[in-house]
PDB file of N, CA, C and O in Angstrom:
ATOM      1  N   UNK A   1      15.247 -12.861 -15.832  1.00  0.00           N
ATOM      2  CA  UNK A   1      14.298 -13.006 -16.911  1.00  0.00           C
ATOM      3  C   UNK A   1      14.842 -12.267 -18.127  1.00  0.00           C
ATOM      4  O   UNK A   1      15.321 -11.149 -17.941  1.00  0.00           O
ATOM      5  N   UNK A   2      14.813 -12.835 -19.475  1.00  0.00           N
ATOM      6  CA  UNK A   2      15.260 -12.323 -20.112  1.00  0.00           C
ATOM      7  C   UNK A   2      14.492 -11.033 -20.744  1.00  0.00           C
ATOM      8  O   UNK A   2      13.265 -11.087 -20.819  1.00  0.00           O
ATOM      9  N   UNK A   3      15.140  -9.948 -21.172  1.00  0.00           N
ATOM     10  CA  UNK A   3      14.280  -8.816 -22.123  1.00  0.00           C
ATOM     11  C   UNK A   3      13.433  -9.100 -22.756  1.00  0.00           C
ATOM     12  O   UNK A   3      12.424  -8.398 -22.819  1.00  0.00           O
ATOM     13  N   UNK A   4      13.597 -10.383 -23.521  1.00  0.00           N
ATOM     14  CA  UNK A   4      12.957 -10.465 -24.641  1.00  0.00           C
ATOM     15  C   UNK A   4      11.294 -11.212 -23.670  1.00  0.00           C
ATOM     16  O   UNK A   4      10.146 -10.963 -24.039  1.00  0.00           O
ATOM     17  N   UNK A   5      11.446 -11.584 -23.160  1.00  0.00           N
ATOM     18  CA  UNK A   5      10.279 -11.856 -22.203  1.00  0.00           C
ATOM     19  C   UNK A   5       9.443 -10.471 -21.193  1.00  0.00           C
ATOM     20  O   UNK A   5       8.220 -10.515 -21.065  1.00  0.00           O
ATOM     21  N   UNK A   6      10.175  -9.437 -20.611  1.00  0.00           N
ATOM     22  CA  UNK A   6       9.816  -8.380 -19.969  1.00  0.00           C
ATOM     23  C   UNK A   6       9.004  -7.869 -20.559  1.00  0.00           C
ATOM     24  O   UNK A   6       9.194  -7.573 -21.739  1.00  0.00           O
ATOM     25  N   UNK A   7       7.931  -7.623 -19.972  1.00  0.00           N
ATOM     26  CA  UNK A   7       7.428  -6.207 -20.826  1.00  0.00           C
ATOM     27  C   UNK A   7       5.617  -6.760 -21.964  1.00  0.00           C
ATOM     28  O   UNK A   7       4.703  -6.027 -22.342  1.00  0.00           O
ATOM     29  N   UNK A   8       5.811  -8.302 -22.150  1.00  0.00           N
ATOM     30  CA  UNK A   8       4.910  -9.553 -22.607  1.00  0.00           C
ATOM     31  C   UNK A   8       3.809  -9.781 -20.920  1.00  0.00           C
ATOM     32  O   UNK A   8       2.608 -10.008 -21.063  1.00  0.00           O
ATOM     33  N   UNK A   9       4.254  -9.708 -19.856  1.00  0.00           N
ATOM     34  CA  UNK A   9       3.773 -10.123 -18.907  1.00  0.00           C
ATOM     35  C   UNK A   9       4.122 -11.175 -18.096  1.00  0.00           C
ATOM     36  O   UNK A   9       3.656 -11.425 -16.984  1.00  0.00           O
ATOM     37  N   UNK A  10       5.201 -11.952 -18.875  1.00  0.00           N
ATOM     38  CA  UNK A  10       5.719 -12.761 -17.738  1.00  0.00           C
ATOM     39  C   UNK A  10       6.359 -12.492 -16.118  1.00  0.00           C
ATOM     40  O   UNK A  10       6.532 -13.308 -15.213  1.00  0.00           O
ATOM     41  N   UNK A  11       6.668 -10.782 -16.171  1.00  0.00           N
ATOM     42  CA  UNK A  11       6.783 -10.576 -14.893  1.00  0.00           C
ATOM     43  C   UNK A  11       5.994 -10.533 -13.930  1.00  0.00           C
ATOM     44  O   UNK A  11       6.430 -10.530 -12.779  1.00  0.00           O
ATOM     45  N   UNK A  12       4.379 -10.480 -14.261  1.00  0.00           N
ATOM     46  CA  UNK A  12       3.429 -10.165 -13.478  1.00  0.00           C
ATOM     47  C   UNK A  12       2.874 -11.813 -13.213  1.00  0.00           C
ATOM     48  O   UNK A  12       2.278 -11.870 -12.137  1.00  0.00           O
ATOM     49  N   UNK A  13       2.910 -12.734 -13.706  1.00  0.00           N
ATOM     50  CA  UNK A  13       3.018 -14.452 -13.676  1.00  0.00           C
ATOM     51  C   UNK A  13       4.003 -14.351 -12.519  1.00  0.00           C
ATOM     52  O   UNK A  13       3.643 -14.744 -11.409  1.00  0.00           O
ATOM     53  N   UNK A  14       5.234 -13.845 -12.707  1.00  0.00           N
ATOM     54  CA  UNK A  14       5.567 -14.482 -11.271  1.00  0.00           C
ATOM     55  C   UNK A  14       5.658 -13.531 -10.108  1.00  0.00           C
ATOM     56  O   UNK A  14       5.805 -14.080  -9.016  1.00  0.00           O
ATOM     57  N   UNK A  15       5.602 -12.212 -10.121  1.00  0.00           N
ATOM     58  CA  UNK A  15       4.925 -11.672  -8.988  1.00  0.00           C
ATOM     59  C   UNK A  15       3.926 -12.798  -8.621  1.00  0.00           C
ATOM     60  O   UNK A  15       4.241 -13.688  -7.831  1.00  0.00           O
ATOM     61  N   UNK A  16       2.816 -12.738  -9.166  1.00  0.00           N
ATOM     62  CA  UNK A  16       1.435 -13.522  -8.841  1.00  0.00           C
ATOM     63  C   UNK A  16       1.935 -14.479  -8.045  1.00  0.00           C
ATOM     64  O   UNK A  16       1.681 -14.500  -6.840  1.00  0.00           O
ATOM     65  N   UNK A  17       2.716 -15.389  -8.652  1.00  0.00           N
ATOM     66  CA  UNK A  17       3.017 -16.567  -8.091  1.00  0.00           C
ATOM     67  C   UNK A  17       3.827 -16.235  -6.438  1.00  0.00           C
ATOM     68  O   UNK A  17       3.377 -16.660  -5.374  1.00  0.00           O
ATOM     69  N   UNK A  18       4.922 -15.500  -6.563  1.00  0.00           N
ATOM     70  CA  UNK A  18       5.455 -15.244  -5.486  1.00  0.00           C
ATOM     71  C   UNK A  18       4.765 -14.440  -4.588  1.00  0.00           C
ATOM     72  O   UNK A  18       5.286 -14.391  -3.474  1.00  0.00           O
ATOM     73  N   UNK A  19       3.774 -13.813  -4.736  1.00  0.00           N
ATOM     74  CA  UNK A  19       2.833 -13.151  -3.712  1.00  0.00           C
ATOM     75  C   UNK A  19       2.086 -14.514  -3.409  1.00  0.00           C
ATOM     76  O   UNK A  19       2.263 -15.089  -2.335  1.00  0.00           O
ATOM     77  N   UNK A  20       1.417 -14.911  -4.187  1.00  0.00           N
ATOM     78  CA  UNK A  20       0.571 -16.211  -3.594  1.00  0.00           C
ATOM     79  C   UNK A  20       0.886 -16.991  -3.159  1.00  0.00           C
ATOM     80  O   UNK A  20       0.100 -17.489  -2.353  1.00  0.00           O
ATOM     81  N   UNK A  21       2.242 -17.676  -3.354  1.00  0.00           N
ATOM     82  CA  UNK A  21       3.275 -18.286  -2.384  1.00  0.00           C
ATOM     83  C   UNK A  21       2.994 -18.029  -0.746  1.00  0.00           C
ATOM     84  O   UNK A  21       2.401 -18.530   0.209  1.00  0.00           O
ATOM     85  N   UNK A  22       3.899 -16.815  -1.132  1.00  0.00           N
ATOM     86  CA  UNK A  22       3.804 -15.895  -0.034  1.00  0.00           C
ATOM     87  C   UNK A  22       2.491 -16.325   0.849  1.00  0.00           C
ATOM     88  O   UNK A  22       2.368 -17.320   1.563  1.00  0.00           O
ATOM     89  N   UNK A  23       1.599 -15.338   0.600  1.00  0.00           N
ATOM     90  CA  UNK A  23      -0.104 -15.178   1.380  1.00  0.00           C
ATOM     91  C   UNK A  23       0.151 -16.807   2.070  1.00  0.00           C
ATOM     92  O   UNK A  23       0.698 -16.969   3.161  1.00  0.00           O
ATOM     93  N   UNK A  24      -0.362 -17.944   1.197  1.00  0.00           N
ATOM     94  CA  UNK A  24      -0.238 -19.445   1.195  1.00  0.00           C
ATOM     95  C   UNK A  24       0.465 -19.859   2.604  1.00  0.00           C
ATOM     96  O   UNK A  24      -0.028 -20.577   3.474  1.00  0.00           O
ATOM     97  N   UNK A  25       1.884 -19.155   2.614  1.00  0.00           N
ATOM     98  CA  UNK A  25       2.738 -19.038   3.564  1.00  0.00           C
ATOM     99  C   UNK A  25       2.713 -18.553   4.840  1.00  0.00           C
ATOM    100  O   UNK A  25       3.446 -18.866   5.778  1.00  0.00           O
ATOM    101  N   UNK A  26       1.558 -17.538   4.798  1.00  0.00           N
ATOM    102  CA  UNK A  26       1.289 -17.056   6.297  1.00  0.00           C
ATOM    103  C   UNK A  26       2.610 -15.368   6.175  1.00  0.00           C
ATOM    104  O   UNK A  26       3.121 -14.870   7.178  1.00  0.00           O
ATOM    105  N   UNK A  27       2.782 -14.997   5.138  1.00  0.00           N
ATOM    106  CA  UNK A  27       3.864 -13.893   4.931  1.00  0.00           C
ATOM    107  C   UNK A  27       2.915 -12.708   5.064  1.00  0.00           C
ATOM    108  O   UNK A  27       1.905 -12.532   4.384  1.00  0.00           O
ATOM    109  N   UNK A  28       3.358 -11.952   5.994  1.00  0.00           N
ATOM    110  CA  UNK A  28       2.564 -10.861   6.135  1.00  0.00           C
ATOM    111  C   UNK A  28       3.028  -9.178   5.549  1.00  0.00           C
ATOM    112  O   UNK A  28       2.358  -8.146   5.589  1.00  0.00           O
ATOM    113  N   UNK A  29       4.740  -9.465   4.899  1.00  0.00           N
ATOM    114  CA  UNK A  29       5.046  -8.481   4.701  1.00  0.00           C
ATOM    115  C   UNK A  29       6.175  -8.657   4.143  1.00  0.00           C
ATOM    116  O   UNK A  29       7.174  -9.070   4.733  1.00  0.00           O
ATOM    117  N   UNK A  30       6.090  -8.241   2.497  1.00  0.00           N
ATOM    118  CA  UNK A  30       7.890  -8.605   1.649  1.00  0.00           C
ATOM    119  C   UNK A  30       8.445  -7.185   1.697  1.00  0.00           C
ATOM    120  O   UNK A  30       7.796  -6.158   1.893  1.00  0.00           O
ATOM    121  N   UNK A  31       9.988  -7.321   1.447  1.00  0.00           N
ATOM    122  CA  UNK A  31      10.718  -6.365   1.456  1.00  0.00           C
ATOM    123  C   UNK A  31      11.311  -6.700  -0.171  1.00  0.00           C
ATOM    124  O   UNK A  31      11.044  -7.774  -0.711  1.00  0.00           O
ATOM    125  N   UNK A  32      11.863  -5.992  -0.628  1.00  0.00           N
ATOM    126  CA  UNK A  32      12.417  -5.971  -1.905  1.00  0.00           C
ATOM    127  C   UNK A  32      13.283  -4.581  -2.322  1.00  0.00           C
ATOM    128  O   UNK A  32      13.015  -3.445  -1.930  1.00  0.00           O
ATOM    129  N   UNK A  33      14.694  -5.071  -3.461  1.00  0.00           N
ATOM    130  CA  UNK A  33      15.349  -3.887  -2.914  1.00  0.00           C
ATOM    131  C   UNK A  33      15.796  -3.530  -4.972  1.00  0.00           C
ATOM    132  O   UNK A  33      16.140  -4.413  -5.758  1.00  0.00           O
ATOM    133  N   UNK A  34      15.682  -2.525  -5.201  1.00  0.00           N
ATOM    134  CA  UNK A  34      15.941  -2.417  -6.433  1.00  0.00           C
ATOM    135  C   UNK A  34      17.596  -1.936  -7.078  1.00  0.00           C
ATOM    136  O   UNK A  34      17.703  -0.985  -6.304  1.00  0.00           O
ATOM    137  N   UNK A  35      18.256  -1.911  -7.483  1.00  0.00           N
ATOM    138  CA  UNK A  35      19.524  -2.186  -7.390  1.00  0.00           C
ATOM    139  C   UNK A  35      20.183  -1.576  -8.957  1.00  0.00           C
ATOM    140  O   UNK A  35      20.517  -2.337  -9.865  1.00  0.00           O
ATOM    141  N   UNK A  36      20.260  -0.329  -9.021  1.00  0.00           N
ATOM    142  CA  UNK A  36      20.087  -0.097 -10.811  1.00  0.00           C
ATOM    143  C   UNK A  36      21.878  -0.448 -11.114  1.00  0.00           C
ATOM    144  O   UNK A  36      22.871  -0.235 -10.420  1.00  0.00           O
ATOM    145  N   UNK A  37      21.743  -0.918 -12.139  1.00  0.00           N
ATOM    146  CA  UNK A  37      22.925  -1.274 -13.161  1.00  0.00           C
ATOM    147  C   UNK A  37      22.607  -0.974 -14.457  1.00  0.00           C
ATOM    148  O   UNK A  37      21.440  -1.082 -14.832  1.00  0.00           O
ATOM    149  N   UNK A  38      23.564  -0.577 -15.272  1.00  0.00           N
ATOM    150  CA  UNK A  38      23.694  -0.871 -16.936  1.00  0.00           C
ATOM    151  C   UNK A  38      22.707  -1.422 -17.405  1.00  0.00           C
ATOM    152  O   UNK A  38      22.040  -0.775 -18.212  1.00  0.00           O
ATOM    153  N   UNK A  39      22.325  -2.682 -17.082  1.00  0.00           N
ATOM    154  CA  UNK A  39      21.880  -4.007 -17.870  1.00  0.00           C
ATOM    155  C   UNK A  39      19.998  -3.667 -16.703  1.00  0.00           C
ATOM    156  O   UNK A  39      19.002  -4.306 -17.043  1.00  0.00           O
ATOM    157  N   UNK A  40      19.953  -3.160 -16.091  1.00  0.00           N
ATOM    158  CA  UNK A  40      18.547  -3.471 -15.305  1.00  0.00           C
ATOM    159  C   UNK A  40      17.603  -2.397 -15.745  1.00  0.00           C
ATOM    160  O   UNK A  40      16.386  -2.533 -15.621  1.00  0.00           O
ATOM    161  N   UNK A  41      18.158  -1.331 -16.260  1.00  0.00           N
ATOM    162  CA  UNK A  41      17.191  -0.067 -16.309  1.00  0.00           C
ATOM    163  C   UNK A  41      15.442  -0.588 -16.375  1.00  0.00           C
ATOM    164  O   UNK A  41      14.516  -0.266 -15.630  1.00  0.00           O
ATOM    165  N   UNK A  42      15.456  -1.370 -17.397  1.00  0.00           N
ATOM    166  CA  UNK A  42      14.227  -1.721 -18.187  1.00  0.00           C
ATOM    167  C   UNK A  42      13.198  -2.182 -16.995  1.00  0.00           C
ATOM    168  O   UNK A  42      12.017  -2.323 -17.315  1.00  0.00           O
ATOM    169  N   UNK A  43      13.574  -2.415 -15.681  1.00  0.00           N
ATOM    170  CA  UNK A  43      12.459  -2.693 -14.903  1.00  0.00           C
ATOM    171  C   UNK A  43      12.420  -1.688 -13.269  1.00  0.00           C
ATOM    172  O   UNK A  43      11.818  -1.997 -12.240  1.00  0.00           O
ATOM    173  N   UNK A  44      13.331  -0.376 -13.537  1.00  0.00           N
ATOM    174  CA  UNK A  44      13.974   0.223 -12.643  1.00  0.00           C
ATOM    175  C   UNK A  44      12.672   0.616 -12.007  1.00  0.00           C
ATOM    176  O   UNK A  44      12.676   1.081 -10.867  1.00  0.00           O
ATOM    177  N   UNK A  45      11.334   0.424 -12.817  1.00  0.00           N
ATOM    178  CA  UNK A  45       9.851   0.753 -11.436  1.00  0.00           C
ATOM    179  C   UNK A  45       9.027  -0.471 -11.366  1.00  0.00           C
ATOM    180  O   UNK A  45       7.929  -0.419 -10.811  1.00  0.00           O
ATOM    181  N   UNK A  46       9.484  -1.608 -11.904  1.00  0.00           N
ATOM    182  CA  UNK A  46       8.519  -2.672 -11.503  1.00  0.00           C
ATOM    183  C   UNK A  46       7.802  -2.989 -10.063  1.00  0.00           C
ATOM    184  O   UNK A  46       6.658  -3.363  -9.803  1.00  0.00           O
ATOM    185  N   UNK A  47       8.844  -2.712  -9.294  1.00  0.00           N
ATOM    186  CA  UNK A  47       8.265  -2.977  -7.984  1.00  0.00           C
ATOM    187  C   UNK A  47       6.691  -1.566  -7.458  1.00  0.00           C
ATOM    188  O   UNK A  47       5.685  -1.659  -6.755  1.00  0.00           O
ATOM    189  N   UNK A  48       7.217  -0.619  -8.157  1.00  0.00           N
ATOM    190  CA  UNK A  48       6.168   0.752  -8.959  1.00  0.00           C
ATOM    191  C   UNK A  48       4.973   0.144  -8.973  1.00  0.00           C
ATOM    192  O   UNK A  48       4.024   0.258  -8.197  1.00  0.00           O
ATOM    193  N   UNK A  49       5.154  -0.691 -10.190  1.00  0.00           N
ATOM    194  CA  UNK A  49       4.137  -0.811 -10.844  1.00  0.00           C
ATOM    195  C   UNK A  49       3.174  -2.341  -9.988  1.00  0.00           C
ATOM    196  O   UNK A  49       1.963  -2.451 -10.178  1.00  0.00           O
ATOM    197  N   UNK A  50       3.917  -3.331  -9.131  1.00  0.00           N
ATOM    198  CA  UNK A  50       3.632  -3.828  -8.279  1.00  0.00           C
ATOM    199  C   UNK A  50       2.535  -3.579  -7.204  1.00  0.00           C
ATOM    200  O   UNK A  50       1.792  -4.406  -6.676  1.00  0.00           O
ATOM    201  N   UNK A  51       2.636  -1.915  -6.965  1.00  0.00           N
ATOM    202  CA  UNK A  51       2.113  -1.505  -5.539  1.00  0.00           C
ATOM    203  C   UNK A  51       2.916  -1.421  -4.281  1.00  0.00           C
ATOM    204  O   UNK A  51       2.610  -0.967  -3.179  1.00  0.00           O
ATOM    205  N   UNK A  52       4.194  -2.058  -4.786  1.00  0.00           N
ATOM    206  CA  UNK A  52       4.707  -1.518  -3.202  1.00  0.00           C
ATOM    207  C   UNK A  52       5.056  -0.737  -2.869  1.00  0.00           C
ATOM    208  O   UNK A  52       5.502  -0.056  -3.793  1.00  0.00           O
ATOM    209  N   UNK A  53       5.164  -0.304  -1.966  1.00  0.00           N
ATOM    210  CA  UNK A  53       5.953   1.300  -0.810  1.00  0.00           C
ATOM    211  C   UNK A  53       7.065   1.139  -1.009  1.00  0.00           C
ATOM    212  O   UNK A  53       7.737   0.118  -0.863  1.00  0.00           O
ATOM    213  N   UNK A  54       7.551   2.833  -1.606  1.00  0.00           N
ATOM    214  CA  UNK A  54       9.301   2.956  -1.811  1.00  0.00           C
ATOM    215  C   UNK A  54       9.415   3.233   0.109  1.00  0.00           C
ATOM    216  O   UNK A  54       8.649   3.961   0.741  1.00  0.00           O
ATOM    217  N   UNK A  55       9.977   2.842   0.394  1.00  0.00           N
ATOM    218  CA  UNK A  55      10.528   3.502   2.008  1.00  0.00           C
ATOM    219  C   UNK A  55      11.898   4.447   1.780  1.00  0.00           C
ATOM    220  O   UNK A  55      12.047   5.629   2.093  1.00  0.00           O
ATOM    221  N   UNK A  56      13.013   3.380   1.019  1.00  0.00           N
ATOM    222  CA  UNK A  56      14.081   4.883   0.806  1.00  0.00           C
ATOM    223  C   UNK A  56      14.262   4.533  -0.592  1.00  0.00           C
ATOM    224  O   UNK A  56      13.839   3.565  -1.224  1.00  0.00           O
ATOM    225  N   UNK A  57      15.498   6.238  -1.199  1.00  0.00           N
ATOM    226  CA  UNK A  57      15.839   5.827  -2.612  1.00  0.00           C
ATOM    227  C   UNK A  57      17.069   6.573  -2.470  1.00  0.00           C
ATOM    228  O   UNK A  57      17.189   7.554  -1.737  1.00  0.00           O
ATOM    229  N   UNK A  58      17.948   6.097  -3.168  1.00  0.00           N
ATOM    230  CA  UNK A  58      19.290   6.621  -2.832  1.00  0.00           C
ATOM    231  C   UNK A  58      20.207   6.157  -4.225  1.00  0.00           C
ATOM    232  O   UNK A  58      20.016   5.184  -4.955  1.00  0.00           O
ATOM    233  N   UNK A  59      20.994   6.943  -4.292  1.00  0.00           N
ATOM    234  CA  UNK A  59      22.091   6.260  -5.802  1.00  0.00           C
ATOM    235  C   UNK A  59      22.429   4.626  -5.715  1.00  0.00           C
ATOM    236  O   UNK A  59      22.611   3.977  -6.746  1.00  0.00           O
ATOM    237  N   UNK A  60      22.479   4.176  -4.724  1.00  0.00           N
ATOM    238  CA  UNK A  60      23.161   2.841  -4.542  1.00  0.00           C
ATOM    239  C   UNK A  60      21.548   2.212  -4.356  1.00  0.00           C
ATOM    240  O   UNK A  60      21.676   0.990  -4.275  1.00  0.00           O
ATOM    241  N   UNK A  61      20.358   2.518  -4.277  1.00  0.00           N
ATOM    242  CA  UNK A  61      19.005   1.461  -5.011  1.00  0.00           C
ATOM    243  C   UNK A  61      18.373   2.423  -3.930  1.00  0.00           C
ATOM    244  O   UNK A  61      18.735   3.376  -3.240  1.00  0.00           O
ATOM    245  N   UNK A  62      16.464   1.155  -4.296  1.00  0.00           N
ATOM    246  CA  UNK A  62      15.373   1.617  -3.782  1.00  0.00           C
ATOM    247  C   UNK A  62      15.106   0.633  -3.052  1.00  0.00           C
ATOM    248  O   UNK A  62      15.375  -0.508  -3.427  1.00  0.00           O
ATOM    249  N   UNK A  63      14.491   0.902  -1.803  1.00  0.00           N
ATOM    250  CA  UNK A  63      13.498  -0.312  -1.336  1.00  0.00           C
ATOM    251  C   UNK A  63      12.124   0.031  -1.008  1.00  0.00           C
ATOM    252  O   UNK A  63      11.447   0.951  -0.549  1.00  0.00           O
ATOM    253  N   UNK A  64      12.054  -0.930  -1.379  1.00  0.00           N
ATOM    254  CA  UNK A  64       9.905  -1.220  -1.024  1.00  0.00           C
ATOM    255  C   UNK A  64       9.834  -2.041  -0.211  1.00  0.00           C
ATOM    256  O   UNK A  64      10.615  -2.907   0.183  1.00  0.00           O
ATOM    257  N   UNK A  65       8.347  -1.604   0.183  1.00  0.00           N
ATOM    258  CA  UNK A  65       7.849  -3.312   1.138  1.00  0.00           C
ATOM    259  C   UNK A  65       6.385  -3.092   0.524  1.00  0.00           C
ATOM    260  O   UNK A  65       5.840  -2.155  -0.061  1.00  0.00           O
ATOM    261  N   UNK A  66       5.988  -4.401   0.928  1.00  0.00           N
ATOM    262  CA  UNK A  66       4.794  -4.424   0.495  1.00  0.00           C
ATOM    263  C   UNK A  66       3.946  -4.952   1.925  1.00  0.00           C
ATOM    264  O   UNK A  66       4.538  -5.771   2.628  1.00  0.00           O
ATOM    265  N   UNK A  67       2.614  -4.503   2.339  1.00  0.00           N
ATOM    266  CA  UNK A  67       1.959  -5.012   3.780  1.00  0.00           C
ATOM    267  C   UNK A  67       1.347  -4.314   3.736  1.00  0.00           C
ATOM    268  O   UNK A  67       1.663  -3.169   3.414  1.00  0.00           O
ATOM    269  N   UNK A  68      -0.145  -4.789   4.128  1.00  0.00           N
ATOM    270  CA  UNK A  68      -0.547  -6.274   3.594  1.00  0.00           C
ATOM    271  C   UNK A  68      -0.252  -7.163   2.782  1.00  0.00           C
ATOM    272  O   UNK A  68      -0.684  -6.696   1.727  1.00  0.00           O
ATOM    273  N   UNK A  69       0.346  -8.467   2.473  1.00  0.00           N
ATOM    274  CA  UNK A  69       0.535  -9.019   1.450  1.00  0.00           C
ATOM    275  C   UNK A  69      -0.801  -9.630   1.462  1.00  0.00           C
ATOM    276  O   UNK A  69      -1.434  -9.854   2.494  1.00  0.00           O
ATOM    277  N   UNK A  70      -1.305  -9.959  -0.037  1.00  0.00           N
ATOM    278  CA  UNK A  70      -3.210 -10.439  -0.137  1.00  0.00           C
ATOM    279  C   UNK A  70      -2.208 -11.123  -1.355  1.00  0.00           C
ATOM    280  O   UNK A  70      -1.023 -11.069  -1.686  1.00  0.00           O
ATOM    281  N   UNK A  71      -4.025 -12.099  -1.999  1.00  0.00           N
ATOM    282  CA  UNK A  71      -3.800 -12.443  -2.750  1.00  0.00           C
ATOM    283  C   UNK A  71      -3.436 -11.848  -4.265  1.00  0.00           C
ATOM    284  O   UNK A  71      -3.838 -10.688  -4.357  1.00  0.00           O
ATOM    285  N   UNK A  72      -2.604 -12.459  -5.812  1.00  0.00           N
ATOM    286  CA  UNK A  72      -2.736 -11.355  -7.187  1.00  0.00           C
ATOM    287  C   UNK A  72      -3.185 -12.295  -7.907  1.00  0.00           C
ATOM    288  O   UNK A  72      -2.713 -13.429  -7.988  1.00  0.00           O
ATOM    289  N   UNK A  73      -4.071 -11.891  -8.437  1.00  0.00           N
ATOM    290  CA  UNK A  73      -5.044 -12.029  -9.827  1.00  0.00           C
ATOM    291  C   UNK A  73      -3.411 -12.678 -10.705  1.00  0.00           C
ATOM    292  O   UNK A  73      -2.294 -12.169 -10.803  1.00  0.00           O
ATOM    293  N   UNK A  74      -3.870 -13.726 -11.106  1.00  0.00           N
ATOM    294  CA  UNK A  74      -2.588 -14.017 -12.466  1.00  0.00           C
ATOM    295  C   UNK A  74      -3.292 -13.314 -13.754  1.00  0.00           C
ATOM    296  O   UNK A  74      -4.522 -13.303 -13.716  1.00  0.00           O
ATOM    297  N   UNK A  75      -2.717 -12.770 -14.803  1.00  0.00           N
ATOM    298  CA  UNK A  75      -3.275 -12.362 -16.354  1.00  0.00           C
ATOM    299  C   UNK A  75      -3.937 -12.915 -16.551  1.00  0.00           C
ATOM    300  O   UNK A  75      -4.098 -14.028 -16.049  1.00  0.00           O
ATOM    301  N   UNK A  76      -4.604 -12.412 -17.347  1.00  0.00           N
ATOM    302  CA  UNK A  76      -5.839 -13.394 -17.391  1.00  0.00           C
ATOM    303  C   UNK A  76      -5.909 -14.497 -18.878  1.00  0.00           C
ATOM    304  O   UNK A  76      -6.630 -15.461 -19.133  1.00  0.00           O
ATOM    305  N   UNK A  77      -4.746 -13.784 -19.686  1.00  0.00           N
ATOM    306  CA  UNK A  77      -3.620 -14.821 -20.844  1.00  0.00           C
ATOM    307  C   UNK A  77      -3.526 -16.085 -20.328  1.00  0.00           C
ATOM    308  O   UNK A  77      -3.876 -17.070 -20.979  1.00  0.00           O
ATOM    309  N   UNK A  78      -2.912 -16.172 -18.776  1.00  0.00           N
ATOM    310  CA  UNK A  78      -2.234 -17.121 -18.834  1.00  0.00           C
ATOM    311  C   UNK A  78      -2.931 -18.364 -17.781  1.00  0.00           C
ATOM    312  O   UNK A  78      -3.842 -18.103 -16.995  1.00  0.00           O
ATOM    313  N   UNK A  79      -2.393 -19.576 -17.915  1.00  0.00           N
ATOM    314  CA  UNK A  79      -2.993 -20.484 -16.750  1.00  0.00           C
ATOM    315  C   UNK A  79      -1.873 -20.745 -16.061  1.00  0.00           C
ATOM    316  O   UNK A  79      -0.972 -20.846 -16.893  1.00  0.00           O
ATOM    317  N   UNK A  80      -1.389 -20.934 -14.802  1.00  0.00           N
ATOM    318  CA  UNK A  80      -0.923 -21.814 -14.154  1.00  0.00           C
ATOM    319  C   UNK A  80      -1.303 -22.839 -13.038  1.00  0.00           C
ATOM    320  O   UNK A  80      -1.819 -22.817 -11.920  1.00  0.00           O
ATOM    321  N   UNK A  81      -0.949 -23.462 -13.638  1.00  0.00           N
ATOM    322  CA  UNK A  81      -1.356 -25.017 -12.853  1.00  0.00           C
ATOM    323  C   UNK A  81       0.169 -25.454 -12.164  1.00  0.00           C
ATOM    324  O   UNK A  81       1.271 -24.956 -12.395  1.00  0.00           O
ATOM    325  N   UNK A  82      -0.246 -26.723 -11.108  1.00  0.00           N
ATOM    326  CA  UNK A  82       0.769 -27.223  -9.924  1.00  0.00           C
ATOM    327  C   UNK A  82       1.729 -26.515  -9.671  1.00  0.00           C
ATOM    328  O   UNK A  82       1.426 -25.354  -9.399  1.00  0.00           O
ATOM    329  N   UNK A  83       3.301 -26.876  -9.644  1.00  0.00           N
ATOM    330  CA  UNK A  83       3.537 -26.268  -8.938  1.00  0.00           C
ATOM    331  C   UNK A  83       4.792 -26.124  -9.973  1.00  0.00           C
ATOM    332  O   UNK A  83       5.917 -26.569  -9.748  1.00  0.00           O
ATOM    333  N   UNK A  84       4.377 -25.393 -11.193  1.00  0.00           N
ATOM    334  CA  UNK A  84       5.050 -24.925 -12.395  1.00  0.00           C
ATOM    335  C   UNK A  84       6.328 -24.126 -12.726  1.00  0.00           C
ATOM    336  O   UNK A  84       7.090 -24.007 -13.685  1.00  0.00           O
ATOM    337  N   UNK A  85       6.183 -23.566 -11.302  1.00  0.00           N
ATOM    338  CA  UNK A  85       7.052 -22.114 -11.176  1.00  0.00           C
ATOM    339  C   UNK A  85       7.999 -22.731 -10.125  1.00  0.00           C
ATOM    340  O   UNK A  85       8.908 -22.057  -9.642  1.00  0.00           O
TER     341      UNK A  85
END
């Protein structure tokens, strides 16, 4: 996603979407791994700000999980309809 989009809310559109996927899916539990570089700083706590559980953190990244996975509220800006994403 580009910068110029981060930070507007389009990241939380597709969390939403990919959690609701998810749930939809019968997924009872995501893992996700954060990975810092040069170029990533700008979202180095999104998964933070997500709700998920750091489990470890180490120079070479972080991981979370998230479980329960439930349903996320999309912004309330935005609509998405079919299957857009």
């Amino acid at each position: 996603v580009s910068c110029r989009a981060l930070g507007r809310g389009v990241e939380r559109v597709l969390w939403a979407e990919l959690v609701n996927r998810a749930t939809s899916a019968g997924v009872r539990r995501i893992h996700a791994c954060y990975l810092p570089t040069a170029k990533n700083a700008l979202v180095a706590n999104l998964y933070d700000q997500f709700g998920m559980n750091k489990l470890s953190e180490s120079n070479i990244g972080t991981h979370y999980e998230l479980e329960p996975v439930a349903p996320v509220a999309f912004p309330a800006w935005i609509t998405v309809s079919g299957n857009a994403l």
